[in-house]
Backbone as CSV, one residue per row, in Angstrom:
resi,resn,N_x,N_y,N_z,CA_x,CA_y,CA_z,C_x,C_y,C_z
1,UNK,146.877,48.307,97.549,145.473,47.977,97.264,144.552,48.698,98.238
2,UNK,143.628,49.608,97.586,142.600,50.029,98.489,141.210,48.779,98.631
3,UNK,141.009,48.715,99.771,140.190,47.850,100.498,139.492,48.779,101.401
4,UNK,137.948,48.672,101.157,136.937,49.100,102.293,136.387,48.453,103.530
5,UNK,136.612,48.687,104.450,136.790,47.993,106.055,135.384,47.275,105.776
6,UNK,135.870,46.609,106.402,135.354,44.790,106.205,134.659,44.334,107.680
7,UNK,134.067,43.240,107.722,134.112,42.398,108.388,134.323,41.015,108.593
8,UNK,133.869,40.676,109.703,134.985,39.468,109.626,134.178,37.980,110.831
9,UNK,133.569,37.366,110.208,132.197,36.237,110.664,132.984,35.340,110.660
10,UNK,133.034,34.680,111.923,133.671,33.679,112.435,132.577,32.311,112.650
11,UNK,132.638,31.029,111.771,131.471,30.028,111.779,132.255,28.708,112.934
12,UNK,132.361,28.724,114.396,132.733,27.928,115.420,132.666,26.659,114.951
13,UNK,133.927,25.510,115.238,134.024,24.448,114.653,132.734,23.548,115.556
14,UNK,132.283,23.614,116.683,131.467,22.806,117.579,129.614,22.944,116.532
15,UNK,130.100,24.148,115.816,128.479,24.546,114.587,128.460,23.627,113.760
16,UNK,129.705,23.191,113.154,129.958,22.793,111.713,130.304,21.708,111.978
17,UNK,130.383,21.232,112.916,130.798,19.422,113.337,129.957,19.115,114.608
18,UNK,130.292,17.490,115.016,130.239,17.498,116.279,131.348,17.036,116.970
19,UNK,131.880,17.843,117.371,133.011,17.715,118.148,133.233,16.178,119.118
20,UNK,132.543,15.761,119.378,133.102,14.576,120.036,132.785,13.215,119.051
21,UNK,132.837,13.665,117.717,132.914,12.196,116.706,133.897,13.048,115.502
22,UNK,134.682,12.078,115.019,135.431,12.466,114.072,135.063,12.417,112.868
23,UNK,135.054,13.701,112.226,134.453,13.935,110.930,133.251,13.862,110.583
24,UNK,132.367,14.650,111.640,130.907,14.316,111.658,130.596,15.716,111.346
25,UNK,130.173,16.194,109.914,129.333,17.552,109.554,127.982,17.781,109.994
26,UNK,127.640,18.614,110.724,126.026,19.006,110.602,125.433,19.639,109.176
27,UNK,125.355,18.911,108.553,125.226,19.212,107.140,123.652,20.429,107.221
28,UNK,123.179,20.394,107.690,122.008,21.243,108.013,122.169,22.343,108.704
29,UNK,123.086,22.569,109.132,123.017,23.846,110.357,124.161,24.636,109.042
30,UNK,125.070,23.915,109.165,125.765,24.891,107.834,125.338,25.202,106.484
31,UNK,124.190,24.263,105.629,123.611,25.087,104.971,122.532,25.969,105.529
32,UNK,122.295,26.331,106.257,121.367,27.041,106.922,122.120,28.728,107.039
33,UNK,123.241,28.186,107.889,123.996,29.818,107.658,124.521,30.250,106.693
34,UNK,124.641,28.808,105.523,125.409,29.652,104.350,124.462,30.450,103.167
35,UNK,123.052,30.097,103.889,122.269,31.006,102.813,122.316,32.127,103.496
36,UNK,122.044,32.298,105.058,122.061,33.877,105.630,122.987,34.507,105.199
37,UNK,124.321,33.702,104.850,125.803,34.864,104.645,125.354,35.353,103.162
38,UNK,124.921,34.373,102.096,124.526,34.863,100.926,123.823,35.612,101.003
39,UNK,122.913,36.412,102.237,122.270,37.324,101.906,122.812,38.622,102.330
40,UNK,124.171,38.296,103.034,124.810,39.817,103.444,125.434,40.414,103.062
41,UNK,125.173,41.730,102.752,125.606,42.954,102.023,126.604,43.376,101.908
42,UNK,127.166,43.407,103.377,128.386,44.280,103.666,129.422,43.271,103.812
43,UNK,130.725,43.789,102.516,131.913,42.755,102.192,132.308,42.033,103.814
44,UNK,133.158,41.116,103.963,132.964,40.184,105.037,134.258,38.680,104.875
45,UNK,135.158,38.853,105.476,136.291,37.466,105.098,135.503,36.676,106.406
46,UNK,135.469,35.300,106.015,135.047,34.338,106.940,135.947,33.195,106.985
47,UNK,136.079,33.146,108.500,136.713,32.512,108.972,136.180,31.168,109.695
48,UNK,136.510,29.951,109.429,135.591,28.494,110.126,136.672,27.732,110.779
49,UNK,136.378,27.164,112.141,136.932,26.201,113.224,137.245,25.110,112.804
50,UNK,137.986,24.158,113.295,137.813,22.575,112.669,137.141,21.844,113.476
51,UNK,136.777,21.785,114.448,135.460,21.017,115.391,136.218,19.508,115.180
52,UNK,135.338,18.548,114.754,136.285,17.101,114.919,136.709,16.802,113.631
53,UNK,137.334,17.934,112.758,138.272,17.361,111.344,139.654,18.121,111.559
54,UNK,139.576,18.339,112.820,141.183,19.167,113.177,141.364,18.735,114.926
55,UNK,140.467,19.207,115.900,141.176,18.995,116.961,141.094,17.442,117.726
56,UNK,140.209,16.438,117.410,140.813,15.243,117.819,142.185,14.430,117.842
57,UNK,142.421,14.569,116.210,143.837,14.465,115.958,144.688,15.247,116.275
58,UNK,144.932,16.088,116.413,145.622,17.198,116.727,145.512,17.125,118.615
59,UNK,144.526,16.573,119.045,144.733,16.339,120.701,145.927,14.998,120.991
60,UNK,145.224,14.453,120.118,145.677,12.761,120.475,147.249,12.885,120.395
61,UNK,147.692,13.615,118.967,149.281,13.186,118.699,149.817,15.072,119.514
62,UNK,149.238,15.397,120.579,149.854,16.485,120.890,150.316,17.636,119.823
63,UNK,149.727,17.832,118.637,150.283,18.582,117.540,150.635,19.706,117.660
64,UNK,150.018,20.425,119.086,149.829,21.894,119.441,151.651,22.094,119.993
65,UNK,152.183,21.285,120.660,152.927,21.048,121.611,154.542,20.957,120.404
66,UNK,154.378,20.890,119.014,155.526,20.755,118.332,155.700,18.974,118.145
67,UNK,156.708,19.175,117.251,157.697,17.793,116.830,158.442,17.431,117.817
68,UNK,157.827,15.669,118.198,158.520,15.186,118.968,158.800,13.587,118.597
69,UNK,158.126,13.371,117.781,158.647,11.689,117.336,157.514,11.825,115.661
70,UNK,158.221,11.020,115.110,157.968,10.866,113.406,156.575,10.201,113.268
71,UNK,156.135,9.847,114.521,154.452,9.577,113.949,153.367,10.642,114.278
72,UNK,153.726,11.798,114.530,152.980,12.738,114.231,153.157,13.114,112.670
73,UNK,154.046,12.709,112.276,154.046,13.741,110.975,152.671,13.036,109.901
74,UNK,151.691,11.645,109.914,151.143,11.152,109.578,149.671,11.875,110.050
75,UNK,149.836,12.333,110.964,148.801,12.551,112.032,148.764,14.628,110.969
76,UNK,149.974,14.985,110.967,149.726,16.155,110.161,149.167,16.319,109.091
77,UNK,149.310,15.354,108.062,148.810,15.225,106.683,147.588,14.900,106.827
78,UNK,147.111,14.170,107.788,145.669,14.065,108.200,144.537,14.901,108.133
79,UNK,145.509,15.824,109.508,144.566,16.878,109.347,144.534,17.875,108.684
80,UNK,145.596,17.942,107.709,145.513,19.252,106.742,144.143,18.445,105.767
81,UNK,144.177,16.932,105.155,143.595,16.494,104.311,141.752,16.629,105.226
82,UNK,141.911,16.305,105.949,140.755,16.571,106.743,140.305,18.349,106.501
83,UNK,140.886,19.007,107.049,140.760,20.531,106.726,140.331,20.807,105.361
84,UNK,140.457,20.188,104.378,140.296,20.756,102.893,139.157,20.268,102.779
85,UNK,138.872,18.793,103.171,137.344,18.357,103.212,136.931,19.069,103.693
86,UNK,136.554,19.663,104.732,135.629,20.393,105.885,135.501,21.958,104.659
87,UNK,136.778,22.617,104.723,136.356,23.800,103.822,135.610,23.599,102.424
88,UNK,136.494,22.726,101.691,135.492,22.288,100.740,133.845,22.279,100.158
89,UNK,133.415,21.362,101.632,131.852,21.039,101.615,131.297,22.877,101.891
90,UNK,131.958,23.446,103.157,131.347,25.029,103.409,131.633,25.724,102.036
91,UNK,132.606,26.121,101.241,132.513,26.251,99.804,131.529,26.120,98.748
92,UNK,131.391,24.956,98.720,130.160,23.931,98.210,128.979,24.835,98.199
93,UNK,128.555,24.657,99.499,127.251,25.671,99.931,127.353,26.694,99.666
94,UNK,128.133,27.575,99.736,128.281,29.133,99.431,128.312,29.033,97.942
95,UNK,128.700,28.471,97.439,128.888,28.848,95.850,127.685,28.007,95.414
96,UNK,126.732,27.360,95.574,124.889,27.055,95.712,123.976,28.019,95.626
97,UNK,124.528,28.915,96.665,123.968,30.113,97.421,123.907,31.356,96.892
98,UNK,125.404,31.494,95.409,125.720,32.520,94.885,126.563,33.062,95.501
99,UNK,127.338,33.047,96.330,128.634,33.164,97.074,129.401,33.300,96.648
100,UNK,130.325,34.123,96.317,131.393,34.113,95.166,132.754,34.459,96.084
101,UNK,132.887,32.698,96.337,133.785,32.424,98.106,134.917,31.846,97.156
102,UNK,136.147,31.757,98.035,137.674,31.421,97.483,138.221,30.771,98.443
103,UNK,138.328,29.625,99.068,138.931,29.388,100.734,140.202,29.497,100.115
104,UNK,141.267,30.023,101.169,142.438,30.126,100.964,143.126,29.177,102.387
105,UNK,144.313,28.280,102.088,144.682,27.396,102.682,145.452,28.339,104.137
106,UNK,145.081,28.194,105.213,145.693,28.879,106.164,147.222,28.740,106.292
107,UNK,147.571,27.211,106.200,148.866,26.890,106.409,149.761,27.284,105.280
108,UNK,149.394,27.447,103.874,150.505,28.283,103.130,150.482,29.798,103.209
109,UNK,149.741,30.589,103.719,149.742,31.969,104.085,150.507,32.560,105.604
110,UNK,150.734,31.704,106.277,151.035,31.823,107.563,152.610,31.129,108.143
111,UNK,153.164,31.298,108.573,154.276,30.713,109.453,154.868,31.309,111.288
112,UNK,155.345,30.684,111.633,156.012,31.115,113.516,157.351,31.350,112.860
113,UNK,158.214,32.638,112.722,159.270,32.443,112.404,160.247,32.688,113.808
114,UNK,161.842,32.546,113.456,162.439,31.942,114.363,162.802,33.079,115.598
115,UNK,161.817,34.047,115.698,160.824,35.223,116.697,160.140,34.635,117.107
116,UNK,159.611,33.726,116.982,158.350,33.007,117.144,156.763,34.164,116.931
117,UNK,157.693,34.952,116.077,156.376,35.543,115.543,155.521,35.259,114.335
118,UNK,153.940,35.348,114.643,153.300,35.105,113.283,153.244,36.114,111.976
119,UNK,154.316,35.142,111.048,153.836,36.386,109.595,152.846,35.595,108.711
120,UNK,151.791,36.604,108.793,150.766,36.083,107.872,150.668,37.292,106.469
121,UNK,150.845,36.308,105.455,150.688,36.655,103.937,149.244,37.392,103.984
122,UNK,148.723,38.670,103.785,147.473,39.058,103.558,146.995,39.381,101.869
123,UNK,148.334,39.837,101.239,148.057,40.074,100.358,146.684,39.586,99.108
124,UNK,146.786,38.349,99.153,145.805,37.481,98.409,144.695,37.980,99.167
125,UNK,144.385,38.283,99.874,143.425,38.327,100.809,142.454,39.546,100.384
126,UNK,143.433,40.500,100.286,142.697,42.234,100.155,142.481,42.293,98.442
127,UNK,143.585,41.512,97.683,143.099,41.468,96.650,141.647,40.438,96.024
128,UNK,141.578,39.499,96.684,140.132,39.004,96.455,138.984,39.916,96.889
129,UNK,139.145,40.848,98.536,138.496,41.622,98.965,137.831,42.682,97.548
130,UNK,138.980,43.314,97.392,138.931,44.446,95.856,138.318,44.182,94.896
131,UNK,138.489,42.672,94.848,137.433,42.161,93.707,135.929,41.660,94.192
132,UNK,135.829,42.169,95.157,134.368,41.643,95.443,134.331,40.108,95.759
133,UNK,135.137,39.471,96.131,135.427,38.103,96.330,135.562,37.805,97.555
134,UNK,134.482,36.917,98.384,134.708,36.389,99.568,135.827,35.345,100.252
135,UNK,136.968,35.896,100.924,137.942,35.226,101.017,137.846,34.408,102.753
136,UNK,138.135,32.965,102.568,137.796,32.162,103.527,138.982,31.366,103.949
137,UNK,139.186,31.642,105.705,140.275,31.149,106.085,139.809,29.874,107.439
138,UNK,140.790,28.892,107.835,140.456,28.048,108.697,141.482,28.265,109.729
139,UNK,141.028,27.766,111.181,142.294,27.218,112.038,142.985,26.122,111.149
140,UNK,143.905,25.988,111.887,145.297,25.278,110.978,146.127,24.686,111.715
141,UNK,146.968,23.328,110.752,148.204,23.608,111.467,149.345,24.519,110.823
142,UNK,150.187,24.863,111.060,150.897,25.932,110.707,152.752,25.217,111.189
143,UNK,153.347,25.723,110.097,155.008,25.490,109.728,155.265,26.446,110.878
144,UNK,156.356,25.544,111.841,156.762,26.798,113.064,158.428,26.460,113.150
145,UNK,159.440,27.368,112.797,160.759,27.803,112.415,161.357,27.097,113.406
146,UNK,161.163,27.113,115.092,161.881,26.624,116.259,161.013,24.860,116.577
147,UNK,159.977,24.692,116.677,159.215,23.876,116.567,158.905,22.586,115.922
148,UNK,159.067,22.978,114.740,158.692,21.721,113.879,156.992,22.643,113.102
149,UNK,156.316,22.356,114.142,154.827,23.112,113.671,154.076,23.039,114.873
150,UNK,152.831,23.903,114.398,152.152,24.132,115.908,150.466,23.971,115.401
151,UNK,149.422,25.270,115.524,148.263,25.107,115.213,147.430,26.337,115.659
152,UNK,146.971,27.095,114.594,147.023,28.448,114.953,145.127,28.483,114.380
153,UNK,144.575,28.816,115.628,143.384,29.004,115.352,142.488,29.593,114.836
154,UNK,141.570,29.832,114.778,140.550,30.810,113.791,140.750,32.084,114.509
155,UNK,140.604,32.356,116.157,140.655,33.373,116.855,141.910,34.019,116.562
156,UNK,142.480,33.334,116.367,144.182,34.251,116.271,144.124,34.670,115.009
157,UNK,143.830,34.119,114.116,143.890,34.800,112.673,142.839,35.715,112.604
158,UNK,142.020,35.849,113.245,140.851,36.824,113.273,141.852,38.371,113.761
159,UNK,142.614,38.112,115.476,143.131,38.774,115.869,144.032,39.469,114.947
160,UNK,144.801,38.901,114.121,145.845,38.688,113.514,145.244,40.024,112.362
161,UNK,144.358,39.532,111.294,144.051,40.253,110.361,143.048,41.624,111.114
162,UNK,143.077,41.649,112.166,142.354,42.991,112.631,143.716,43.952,112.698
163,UNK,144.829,43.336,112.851,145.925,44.608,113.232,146.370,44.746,111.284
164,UNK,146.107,43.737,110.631,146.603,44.255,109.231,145.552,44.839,108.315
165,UNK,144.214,44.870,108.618,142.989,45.359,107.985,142.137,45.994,108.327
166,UNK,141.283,47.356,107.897,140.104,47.333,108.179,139.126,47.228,108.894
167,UNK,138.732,46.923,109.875,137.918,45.728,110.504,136.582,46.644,111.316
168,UNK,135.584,46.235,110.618,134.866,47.012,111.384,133.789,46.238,112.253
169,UNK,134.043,45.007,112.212,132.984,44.696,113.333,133.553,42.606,113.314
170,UNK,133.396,42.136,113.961,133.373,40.842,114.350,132.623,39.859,114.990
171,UNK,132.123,38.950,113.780,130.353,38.097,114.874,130.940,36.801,114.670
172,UNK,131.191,36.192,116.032,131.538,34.930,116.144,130.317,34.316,116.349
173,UNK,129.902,33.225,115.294,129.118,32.040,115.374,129.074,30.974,116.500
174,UNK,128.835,30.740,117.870,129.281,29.881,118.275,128.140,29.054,118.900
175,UNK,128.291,27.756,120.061,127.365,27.285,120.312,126.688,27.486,121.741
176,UNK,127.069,28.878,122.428,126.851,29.396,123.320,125.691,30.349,123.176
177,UNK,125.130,31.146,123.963,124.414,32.356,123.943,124.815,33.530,123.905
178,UNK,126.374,33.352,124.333,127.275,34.813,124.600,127.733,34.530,125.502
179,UNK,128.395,35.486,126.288,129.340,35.789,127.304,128.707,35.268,128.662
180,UNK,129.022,33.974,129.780,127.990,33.431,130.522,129.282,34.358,132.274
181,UNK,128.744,34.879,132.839,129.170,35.217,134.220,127.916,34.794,135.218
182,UNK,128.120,34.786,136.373,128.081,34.531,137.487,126.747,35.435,138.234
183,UNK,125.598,35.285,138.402,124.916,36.124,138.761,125.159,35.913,140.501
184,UNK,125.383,37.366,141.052,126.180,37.374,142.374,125.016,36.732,143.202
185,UNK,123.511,37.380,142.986,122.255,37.105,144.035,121.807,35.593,143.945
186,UNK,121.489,34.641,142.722,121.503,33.629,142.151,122.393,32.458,141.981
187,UNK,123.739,33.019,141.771,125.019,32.135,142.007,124.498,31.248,140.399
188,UNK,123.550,31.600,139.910,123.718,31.386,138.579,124.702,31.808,137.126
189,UNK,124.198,31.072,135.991,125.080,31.737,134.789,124.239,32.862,133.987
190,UNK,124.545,33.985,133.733,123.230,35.006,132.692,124.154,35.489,132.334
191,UNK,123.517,35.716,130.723,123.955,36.264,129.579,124.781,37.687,129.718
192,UNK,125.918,37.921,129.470,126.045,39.526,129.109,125.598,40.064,128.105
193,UNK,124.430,40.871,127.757,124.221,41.397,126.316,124.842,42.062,125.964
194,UNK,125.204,43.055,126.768,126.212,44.437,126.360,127.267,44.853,127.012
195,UNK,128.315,45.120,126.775,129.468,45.215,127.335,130.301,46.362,126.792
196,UNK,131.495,46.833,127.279,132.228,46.992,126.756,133.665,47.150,127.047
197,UNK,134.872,47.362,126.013,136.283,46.770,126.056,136.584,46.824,127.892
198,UNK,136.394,47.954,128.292,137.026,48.548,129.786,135.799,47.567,130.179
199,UNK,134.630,47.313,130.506,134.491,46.687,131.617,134.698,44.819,130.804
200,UNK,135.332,44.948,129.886,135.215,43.157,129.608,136.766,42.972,130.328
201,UNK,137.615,43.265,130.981,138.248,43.248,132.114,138.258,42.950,133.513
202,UNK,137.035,43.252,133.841,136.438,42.475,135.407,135.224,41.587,134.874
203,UNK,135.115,41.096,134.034,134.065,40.630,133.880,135.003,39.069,134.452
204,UNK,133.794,38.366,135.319,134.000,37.035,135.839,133.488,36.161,135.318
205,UNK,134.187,35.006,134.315,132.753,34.398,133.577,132.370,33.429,134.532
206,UNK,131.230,32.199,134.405,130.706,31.719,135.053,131.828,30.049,134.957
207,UNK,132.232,29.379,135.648,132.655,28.517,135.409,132.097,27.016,135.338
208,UNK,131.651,26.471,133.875,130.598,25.580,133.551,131.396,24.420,133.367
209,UNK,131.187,22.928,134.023,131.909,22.422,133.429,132.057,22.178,132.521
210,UNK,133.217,21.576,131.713,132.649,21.133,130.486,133.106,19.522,130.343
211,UNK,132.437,18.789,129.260,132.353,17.592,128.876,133.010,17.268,128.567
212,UNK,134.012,16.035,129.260,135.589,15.584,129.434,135.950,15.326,127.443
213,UNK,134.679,14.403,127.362,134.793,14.089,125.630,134.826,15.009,124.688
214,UNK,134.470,16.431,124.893,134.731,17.285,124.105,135.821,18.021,123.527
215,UNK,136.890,17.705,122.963,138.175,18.217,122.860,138.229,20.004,122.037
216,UNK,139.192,20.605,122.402,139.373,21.948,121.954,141.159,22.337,122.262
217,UNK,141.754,22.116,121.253,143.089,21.909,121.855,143.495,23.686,121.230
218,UNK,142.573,24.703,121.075,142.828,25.995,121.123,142.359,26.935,121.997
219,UNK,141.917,26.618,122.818,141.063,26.914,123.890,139.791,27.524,124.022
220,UNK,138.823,28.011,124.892,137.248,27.977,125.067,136.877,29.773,125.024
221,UNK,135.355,29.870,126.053,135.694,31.104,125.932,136.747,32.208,126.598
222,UNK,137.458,31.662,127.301,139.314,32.602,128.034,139.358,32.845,127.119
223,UNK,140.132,31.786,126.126,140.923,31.795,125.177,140.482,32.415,124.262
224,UNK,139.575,33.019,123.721,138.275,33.822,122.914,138.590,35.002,123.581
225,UNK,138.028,35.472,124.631,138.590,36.649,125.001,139.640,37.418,125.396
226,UNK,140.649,36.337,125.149,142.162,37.220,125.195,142.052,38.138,123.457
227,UNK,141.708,36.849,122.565,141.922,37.495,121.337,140.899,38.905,120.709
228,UNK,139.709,38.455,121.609,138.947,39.602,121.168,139.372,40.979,121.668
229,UNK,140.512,40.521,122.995,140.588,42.021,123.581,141.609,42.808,122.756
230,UNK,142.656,42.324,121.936,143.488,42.441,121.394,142.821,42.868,119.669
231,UNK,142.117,42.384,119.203,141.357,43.049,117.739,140.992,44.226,118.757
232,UNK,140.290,44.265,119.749,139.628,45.458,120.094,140.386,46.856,119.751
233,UNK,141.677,46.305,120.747,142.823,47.213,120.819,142.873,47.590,119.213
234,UNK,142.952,47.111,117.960,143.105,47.553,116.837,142.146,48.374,116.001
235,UNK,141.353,48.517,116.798,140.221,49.440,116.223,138.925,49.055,115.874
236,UNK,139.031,47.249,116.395,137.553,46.971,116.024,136.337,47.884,116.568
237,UNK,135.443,48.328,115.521,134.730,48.867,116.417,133.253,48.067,117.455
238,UNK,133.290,46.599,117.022,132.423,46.296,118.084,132.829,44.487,117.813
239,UNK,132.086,43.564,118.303,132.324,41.895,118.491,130.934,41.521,119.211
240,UNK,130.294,40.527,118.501,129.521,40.095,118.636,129.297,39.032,118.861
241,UNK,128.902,37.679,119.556,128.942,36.363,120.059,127.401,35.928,119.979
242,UNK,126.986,34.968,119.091,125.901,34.682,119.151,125.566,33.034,118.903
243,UNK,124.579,32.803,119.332,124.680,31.105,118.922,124.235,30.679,117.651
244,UNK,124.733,29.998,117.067,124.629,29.736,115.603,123.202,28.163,115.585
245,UNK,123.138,27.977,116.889,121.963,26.561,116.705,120.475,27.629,116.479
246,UNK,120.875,28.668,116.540,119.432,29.496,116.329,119.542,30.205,115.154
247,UNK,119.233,29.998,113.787,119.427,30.864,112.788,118.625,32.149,112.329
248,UNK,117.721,32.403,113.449,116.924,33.303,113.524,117.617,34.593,113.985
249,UNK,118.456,34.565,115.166,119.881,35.129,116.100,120.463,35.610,114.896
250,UNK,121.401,34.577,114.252,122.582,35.026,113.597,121.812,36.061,112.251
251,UNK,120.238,35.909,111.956,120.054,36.693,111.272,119.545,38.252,111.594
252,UNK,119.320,38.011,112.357,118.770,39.611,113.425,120.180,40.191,113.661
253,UNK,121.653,39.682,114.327,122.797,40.022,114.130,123.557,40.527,112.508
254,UNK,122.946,39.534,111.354,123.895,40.465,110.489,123.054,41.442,109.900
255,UNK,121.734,41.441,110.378,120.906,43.028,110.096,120.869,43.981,110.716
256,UNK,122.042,43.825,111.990,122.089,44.548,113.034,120.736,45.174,113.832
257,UNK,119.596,43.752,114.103,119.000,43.968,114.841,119.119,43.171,116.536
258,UNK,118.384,43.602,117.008,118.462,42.877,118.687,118.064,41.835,118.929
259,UNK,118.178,41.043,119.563,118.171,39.494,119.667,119.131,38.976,121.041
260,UNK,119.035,37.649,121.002,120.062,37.670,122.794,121.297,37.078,121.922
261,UNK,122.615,37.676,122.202,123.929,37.395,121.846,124.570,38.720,123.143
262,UNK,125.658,38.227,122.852,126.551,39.337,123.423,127.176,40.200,122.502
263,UNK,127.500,41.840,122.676,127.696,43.062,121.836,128.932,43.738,122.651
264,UNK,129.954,43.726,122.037,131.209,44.362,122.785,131.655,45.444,121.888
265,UNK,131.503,46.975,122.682,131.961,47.573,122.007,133.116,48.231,122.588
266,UNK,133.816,49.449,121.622,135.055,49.795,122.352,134.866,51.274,123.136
């Protein structure tokens, strides 16, 4: 299948929920971005977090950590059933919008096999692409061969489909401003606007605490920039980080105009 390099908009689960109540949608902030995506041009697979319809449960019964006693497996069906709600309603909106979106279930496309490597099914993927069809994936939990199962996030599947596709650019939605380091004279936090792959290597971020009640059992921005450095490595040609509580931002970003986010190129 020929497929024309894509991109690839990542909507942060802390946007689309509130993370410290379970199953709480910001029903407003996500229709808000799902009309901006309806207005963007250039083909685009989107990828959305589970905020509190995936990682509360998934903290509580340790889900990340594998099979270890039979009342997690209750706690799994949960959150897959939780997950379909959450994509669902973002669906909903996009196809309102004229969106001509398909969510595809992460956990039947994906597995840890007994490599403990991830094979992810793309196929469905490039063929919705071909058809002009917006194809939509979630963090997950995911079938793991040595394990039992584990929980494979939006960032990794982002990473993931940059080494099997295309990829020409990556704008993570999140509830930050961008990349926060350490101002040396100030001992403050300021924005990185611009960066790139070689110096996002010494970059020191700022260390903020964060809010004990807030759970993220895939990790923050580290854990964000291991994966971005790794799409990089695949040819992305740039990654973008912007805050999604400003929909003014995320729209100056997919017109590729200037605005405050962070811009990583290679």
């Amino acid at each position: 299948m020929k497929v024309d390099p894509v991109d690839i908009i990542k909507v942060g689960g802390s946007i689309l929920s509130n993370k410290k109540r379970y199953r709480t949608l910001k029903k407003r902030t996500i229709k808000k971005i799902c009309k901006l995506l309806s207005e963007y041009r250039n083909p685009f697979i989107l990828v959305h977090g589970a905020g509190s319809f995936g990682h509360i449960i998934a903290d509580k019964f340790s889900i990340n950590s594998g099979y270890s006693h039979p009342g997690q497996l209750e706690a799994l069906a949960r959150i897959r059933y939780d997950m379909t709600e959450l994509s669902l309603y973002i669906t909903k909106q996009l196809l309102k919008k004229g969106v001509q979106v398909i969510n595809f279930q992460t956990s039947a496309l994906a597995y840890i096999t007994n490599e403990k490597r991830l094979s992810l099914y793309v196929d469905p993927l490039l063929k919705a692409l071909e058809l002009k069809i917006v194809p939509m994936l979630s963090g997950d939990i995911i079938f793991h061969h040595i394990q039992g199962f584990s929980i494979l996030s939006g960032d990794r599947i982002i990473k993931e489909l940059s080494k099997r596709l295309t990829v020409k650019r990556i704008i993570f939605i999140t509830d930050v401003d961008g990349i926060e380091i350490t101002n040396k004279e100030t001992k403050r936090p300021t924005i990185v606007q611009e960066t790139t792959q070689e110096e996002l290597e010494s970059l020191e971020l700022y260390n903020k605490r964060v809010d004990d009640t807030i759970i993220d059992v895939t990790g923050m921005m580290k854990g964000k920039l291991a994966e971005i450095k790794e799409a990089l490595n695949s040819g992305v040609e740039e990654v973008i980080i912007v805050n999604g509580k400003f929909p003014e931002r995320i729209k100056k970003v997919l017109n590729n105009e200037e605005t405050l986010c962070t811009r990583i190129t290679r």
